[in-house]
Each structure stands twice: as C-alpha cells, then as structure tokens.
C-alpha positions in Angstrom: 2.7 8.7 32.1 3.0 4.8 30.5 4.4 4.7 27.4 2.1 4.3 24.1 2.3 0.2 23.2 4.1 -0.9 20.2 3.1 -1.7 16.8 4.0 -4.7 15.8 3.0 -6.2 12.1 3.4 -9.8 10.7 3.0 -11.3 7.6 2.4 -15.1 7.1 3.3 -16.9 3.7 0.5 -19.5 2.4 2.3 -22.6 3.7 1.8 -21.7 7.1 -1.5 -21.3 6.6 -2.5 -24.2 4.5 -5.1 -26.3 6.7 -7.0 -25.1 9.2 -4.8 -26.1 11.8 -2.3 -24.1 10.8 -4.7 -21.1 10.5 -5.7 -21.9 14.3 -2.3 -22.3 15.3 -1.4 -19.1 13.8 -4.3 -17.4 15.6 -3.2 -18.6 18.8 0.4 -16.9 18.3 -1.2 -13.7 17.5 -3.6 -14.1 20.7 -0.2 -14.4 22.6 1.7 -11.1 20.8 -1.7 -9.5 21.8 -1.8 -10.5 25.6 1.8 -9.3 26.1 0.4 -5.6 25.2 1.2 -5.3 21.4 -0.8 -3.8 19.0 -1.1 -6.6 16.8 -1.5 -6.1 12.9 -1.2 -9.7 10.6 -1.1 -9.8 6.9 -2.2 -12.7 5.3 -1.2 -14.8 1.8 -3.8 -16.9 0.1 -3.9 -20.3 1.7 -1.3 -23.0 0.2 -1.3 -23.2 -3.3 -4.9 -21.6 -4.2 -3.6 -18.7 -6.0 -1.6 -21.2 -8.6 -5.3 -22.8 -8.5 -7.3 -20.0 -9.3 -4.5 -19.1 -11.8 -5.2 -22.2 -13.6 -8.5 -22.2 -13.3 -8.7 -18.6 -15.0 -6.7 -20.2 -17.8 -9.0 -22.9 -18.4 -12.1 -20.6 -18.8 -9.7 -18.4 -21.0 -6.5 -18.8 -22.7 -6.1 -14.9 -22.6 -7.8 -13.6 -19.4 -8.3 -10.0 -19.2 -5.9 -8.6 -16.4 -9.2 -6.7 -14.9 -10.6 -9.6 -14.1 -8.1 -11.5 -13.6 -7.3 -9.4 -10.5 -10.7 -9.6 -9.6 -10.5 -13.6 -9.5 -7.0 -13.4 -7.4 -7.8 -11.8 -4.2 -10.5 -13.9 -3.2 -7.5 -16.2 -1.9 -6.3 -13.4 0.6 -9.9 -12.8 1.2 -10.5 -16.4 2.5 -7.2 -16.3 4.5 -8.2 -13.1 6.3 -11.8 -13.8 7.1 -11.0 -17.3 8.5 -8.5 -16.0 10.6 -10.5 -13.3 11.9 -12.7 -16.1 12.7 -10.2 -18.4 14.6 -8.9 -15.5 16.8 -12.5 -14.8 17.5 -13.1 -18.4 19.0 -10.1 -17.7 21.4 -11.6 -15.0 22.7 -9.6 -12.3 21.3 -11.3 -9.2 19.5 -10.3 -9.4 15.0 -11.7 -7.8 12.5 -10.2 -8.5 8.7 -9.9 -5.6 6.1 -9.6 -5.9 2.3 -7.0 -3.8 0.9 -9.0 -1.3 -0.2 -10.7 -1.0 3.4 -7.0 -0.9 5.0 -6.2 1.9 2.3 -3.7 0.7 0.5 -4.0 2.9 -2.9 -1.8 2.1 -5.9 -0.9 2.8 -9.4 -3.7 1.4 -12.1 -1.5 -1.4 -13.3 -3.0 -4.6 -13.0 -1.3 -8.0 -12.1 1.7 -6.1 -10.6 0.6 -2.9 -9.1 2.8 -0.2 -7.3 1.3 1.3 -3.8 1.5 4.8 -3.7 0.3 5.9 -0.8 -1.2 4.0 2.5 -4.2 5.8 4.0 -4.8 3.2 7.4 -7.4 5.1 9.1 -9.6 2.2 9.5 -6.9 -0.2 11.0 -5.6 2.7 13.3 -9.3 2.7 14.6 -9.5 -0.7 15.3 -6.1 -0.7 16.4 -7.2 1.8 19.1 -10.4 -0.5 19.8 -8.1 -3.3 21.6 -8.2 -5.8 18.0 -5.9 -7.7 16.0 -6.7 -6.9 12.6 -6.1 -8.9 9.7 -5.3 -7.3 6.5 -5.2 -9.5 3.0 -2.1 -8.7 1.4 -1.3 -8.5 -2.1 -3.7 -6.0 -3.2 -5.0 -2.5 -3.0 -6.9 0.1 -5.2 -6.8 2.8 -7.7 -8.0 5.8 -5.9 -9.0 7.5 -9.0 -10.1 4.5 -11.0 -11.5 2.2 -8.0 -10.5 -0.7 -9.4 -9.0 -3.5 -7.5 -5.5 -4.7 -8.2 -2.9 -6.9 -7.1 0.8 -6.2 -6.2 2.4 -8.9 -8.0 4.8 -11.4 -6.9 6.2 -11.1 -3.1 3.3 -8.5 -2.7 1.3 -9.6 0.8 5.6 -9.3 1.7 4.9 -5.5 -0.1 1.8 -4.8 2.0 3.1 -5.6 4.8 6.4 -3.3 5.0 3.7 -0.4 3.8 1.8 -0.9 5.9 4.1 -1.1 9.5 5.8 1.8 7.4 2.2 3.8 8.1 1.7 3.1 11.3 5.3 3.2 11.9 5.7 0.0 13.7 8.1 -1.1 15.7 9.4 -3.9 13.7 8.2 -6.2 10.8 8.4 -9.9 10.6 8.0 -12.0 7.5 7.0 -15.4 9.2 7.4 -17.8 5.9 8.5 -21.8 6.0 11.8 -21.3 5.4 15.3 -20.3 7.9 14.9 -16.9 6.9 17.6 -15.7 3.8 19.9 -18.5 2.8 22.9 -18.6 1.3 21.2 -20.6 -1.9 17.5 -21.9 -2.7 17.8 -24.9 -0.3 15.7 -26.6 -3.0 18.8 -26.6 -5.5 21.0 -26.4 -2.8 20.0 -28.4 0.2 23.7 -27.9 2.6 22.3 -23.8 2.0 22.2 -22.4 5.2 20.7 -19.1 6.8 22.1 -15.5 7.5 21.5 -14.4 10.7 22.1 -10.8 9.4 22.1 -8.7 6.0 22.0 -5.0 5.5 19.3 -3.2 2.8 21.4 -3.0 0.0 22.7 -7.2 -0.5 19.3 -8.1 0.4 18.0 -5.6 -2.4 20.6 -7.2 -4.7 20.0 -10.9 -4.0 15.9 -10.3 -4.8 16.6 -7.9 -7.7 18.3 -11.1 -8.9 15.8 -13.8 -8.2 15.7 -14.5 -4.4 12.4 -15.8 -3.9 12.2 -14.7 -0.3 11.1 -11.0 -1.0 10.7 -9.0 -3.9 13.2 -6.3 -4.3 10.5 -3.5 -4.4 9.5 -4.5 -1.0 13.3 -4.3 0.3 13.3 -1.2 -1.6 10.2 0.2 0.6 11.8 -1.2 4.1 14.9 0.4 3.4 13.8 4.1 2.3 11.6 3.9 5.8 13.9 2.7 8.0 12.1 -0.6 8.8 12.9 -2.6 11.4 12.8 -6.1 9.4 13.0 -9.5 10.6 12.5 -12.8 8.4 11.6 -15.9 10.4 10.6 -19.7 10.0 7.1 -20.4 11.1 7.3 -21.8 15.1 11.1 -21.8 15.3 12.3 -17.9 16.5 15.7 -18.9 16.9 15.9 -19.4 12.8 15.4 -16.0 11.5 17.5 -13.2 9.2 17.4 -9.6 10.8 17.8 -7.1 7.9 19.6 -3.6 9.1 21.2 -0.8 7.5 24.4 -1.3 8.4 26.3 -4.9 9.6 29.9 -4.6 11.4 32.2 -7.3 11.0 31.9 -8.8 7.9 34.4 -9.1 5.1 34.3 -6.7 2.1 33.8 -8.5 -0.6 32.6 -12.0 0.5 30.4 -13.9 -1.1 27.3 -14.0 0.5 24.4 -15.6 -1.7 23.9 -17.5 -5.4 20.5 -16.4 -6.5 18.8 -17.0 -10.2 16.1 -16.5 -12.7 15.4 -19.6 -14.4 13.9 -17.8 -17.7 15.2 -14.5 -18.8 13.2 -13.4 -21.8 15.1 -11.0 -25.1 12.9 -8.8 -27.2 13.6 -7.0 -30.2 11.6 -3.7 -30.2 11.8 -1.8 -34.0 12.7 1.8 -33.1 15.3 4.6 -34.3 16.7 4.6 -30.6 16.9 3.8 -27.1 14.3 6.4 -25.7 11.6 5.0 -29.0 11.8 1.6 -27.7 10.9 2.5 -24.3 8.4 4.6 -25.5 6.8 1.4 -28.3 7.3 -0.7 -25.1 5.3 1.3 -22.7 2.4 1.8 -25.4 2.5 -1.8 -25.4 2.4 -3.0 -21.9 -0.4 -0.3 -21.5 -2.5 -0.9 -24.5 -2.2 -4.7 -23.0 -3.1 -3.5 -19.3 0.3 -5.1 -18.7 2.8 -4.3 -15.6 6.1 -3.6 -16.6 8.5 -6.5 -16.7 12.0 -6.2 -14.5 14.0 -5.1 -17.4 18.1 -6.3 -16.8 19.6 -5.2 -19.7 18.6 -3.1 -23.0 20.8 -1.9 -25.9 19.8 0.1 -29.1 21.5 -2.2 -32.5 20.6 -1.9 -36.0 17.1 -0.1 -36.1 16.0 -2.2 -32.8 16.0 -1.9 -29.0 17.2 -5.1 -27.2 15.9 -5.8 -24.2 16.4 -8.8 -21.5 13.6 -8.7 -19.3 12.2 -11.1 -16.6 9.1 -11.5 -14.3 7.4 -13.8 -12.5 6.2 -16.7 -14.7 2.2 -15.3 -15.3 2.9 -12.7 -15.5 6.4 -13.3 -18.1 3.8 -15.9 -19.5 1.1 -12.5 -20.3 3.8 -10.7 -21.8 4.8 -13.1 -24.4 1.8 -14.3 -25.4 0.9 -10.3 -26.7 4.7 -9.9 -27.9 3.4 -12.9 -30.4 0.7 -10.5 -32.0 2.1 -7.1 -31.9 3.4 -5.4 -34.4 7.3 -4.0 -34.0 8.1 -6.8 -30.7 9.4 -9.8 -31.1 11.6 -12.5 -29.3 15.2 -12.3 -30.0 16.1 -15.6 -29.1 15.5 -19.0 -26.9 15.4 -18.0 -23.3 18.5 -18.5 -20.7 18.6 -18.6 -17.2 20.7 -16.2 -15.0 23.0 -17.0 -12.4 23.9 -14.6 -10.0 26.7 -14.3 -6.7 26.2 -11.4 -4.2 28.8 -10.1 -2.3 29.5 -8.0 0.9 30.3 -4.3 0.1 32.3 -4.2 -3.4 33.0 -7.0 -5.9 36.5 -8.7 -5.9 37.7 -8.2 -8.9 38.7 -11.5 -10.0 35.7 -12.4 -8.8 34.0 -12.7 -12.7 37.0 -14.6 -13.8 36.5 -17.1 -10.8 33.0 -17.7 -11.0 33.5 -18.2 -15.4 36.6 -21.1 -14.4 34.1 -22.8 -12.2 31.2 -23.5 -14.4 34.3 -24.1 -16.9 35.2 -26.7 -14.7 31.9 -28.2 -14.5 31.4 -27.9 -18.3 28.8 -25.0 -18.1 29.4 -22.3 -20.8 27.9 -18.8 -19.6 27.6 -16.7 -22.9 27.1 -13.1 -21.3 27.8 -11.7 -17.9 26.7 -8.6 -15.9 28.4 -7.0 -13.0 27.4 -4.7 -10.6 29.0 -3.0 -7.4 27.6 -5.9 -5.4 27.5 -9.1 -7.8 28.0 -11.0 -11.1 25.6 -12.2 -12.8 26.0 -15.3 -15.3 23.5 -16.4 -18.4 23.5 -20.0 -19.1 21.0 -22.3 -20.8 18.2 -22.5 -18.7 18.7 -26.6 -18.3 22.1 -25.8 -16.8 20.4 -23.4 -14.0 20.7 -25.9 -11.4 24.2 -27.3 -11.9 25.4 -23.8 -12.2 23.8 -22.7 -8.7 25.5 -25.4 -7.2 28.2 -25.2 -8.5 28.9 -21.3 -7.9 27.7 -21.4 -4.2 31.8 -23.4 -3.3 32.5 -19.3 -3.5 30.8 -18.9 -0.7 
C-alpha cells in the first residue's frame, strides 16, 4: 500500500508577486511542487504595495473609515492575487481553483482590522485537494461564523493563514517564501552587513516578532509552535537562503545575542480608573465601542487615579487608535512617542547584558530613558529619531 502524498503549504509575500511575471513565475514553481506528487496549497498577499494603496485611498474618501468597511475594501487585494494565480497555473496546464477565506473556512473572532482565527474548517480545500488541484487561498482574512462578516487578520496575517491553515490539514511543512534571506540578525534596511540565521527555535523567534521583527507576527509563531509546525522561511528563487524554525537547536550558546529588533512608535495612554483591572475594563469598552482590535500592549502600571499603558501596533491600525483616544472621554496620550530597541538572546539573558547594551548607546550619545527585560531580551526606549543609530549600534553585541 503507497503512502498517502504530503501536504505541503506556501505562502508568498506581495513582492514576489508584484507584476505579472512574477505571478507566472510563481505559478510555474507551484506546477513543479505539484508534478513531484505534493499536494500543493499557496497562500497569497495582495500584490506589491496595493494594500498601502487601497489604505490610502480609503483615507481619502474618509478621514475616519468605518473598520466594517474598511475590511471590506482590504481583501479585494488578496482576492486579485489569488484569482490571477489561479489563472496562470491554469495556462500551464495544471488544475487551480482559488478560495476566499471564508470559502477555505477560516472563522475568527468579530474584531475587525486585526482579527483572531479561531477555528479552521478546510472542507472545501481538502476536496479539491483530493481532486488533483493546487489551490490558492487569499490570506489575511476569514469570517465571523456567527456574525458573517468579513475581516482581516491584521499585520503578518496571509503569514497567520497560512500556519492555520497547514496546521488543519496537518502539512508536512510550511514555507514563508518572502524577498528577504529568511530571519536576520537586524532589518537589513537599517542594517545592511545583517545577515541570516539558518536556524532558530519557537520561543527567540516568538520574542524577536513580539518585539518588532517584521518577518512574522508573533501570533503566527505563537500558532506554529503550539502545533508543532514544521516552518521554513525562504527568499523567493534562492532555496539555499532560508531560516528553518524548530523547537529545539543544539549547539548554540546560552545567552548569545542573536537579533536587534524595534518598534519605531510606541504609543503611552493615560486611562482614568481606580485600578489596574478598571483600566482594562474602560479600555476594552473602548476599543469595542470603536470596533477596534486590541493594540500589543508592552507595559501598563496603575499611578495616581490612572492606568498607564505603553502600547504598539502596526501604524493603521496605531493610527485608528489614536485618532478615537483624541475624542474619548477618560483616555488620553501620556506623552510624545519613543521608539523601542530590543536584543534577543539564546536561552537566558546575560546579566550584564542591560548594563552593556545602556554603555553602548552611551557611547554613541543615545540616552535610553526606560528599559524592559525579559528571560530572552532587553528592550531599550529611546527617541524615536535615534531608532536607527541605536539598532546599529546595539547589533556590535552580536
């Protein structure tokens, strides 16, 4: 009796699909996975930079656009991506169909802008599947199952869709194809002498997007690493230039430094309250009332009849936040943004490790005014025009 074929499901970022060159060289990839006996699942981003387009494009037609609709406007992009790749494995002669999230059954909470999936039904793609095609999922979205409204997942969230959905059909592995040498030591764009990790376990991968990595969002390390997985992050037509992320990695030193990651706004609110479990509780009335996500909260303390809270997101959805915080009554900005800074290490923290990082930016005239540390890294604040200098200059730890 032959052995059932493997799952296999990729995810490409927008860059490699920007023309339509790139979509047919894609397709052409996946018609290769296919012909070696793989059932082949893709999940696709919007194409380039359409859904910074059809963000600004909402915001000219409304300086406050309702999150509803919003969503609504936001996963045409994947939409496009999907059908047109559908399309260009068609031409090669290779059996596609493209599903929506919805139609893939990827259910979520009823948060809009930055949904949570909750459960993945993939009936439809497992019949497909069973049908001999590729199919091609948009990523980035799903639906309410009680509501039925369409939302999206947020920053990182084709990445998010694509770990549920290899999770579901328990796949043998999951690549995230983007244009970059899988997880680098730095944001080659700050840093440019960055260079990649061939391997990382769950938990400093977790802890490097958690702290602004732009390669995945932490939710969707979260996901691979409570399944089990397999996850591979790759550069678009060059294998050989890839991170493998795995539970466990031998060999590596406890305590190096492995990665300088940042946030370049981090956001304080005052919420008026009589404790910590009030301002929560004015906070989530809030963000609901507003049809808000919640923000990635870093810090919060409870001071003199307020909750303080440093908080970050994405910048549309940071943007969305603010711009209610300015009208509602008991919320209000604490201070001028900052920018944080952050070094991830292997295993535990050296503990001298603070007081190095705080000599460096000394050195280099950068003043960090509060710090953070966690089991696996310190985390600086420093003017947000100082990001970049800072980054730099922290990554001579590693």
């Amino acid at each position: 009796m032959s052995a059932a074929p493997l799952t296999i499901v990729q995810k490409y970022g927008g860059a490699c699909l920007e023309t339509p060159e790139r979509v047919r060289a894609v397709a052409a990839r996946l018609a290769l996975l296919r012909s070696q006996g793989l059932r082949v699942v893709v999940v696709v981003s919007a194409m380039g930079k359409s859904t910074d387009h059809l963000v600004n494009l909402a915001y000219q037609v409304s300086p406050h656009p309702n999150r509803r609709e919003l969503d609504m406007l936001l996963t045409t992009g994947e939409r496009v991506s999907m059908a047109l790749m559908s399309m260009a494995l068609s031409d090669l002669g290779v059996p596609a169909i493209s599903f929506t999230g919805s139609q893939a059954g990827v259910m979520t909470d009823d948060s809009h802008s930055s949904a949570r999936i909750v459960d993945v039904r993939p009936v439809r793609v497992r019949e497909e599947l069973d049908r001999g095609k590729i199919v091609v999922l948009a990523g980035f979205q799903g639906v309410n199952p009680t509501t039925k409204e369409i939302t999206t997942l947020g920053r990182g969230g084709s990445d998010t869709t694509a770990v549920a959905m290899a999770a579901a059909l328990k796949a043998s592995r999951c690549e995230i194809i983007k244009e970059v040498d899988g997880v680098c030591t730095a944001d080659p764009r700050i840093v440019p002498d960055s260079r990649p990790l061939a391997r990382l376990n769950f938990s400093a991968l977790g802890e490097m997007c958690f702290w602004g990595a732009k390669v995945l969002h932490f939710r969707c390390v979260e996901l691979a690493m409570s399944q089990n997985i397999p996850l591979v992050i790759r550069r678009w037509g060059r294998d050989e230039d890839c991170t493998q992320i795995l539970k466990e990695v031998s060999g590596m030193e406890e305590g190096k430094a492995l990665s300088v990651n940042s946030w370049v706004r981090v956001e304080h609110l005052a919420v008026e309250s009589t404790d910590l479990n009030q301002g929560y509780e004015k906070l989530a009335l809030h963000l609901k009332s507003n049809s808000l996500a919640w923000p990635q909260i870093l810090a919060s303390t409870y001071e003199n009849g307020s909750t303080r809270l440093m908080l970050t997101s994405d910048g549309e959805a940071l943007d969305a936040l603010m711009r209610t915080v300015d009208k509602a009554k008991g919320l209000s900005p604490l201070r001028d943004p900052l920018a944080s800074v952050t070094v991830t290490c292997y295993g535990s923290v050296a503990t001298d490790l603070p007081h190095r990082a705080l000599q460096i930016l000394s050195a280099h005239k950068i003043s960090a005014q509060k710090y953070i540390m966690s089991p696996h890294s310190v985390t600086l604040f420093v003017q947000p025009d100082q990001r970049d200098a800072a980054v730099k200059a922290l990554h001579g730890l590693i």
